[in-house]
N, C-alpha and C positions, 0 to 999 in steps of 0.2 A: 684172258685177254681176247677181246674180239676181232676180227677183220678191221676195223676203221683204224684201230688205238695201234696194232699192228703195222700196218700201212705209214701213222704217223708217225711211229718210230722209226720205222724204218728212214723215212723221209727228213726227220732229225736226226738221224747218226750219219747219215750219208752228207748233211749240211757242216756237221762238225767235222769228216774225215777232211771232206775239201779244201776245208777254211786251215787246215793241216798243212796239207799236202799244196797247196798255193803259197804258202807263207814259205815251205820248204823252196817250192821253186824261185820264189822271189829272193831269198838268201842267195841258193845258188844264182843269179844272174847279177846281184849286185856282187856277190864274190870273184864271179869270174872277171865281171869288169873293174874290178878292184887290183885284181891280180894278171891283167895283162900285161903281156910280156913289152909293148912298144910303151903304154903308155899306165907306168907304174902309179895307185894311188892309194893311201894308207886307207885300212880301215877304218872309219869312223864309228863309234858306240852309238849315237844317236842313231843315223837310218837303219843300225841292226835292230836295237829295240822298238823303232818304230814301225821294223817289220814284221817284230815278232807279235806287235796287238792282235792280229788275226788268229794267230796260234794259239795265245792264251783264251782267247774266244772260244776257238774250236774248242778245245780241252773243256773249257767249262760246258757247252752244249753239250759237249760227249758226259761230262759226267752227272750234268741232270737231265736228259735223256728222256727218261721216263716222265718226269714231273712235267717238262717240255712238251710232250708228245701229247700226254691226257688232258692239257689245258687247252690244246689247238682242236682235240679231237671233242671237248667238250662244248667249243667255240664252234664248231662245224653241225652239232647237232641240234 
């Protein structure tokens, strides 16, 4: 694997942690404000799963990765 296809991975795995790690923040801040103390509000199923679409994203970028990487790095050259 050379420098470019390297880079491009790297650049796609870093795309999928994100898309991770924002969909976790975003859970936590609708939970918190779910679960305030003054102003109590039941959890709803809908805006959790429709916060979860970025997660399920991320995960699938994470796990085609590669294929992702060598198509962008082939597009580049």
């Amino acid at each position: 694997m050379d420098a470019p296809e390297r880079g491009a991975l790297t650049l796609v795995r870093l795309i999928g942690v994100m898309l991770v790690v924002a969909t976790i923040f975003e859970l936590g801040l609708y939970l918190a404000k779910c679960y305030m103390p003054n102003h109590r509000m039941p959890v709803e199923p809908v805006p959790v799963l429709l916060n979860l679409i970025p997660a399920v994203l991320g995960l699938v970028v994470l796990a085609k990765a590669r294929a992702i990487a060598e198509w962008i790095s082939n597009i580049l050259d």
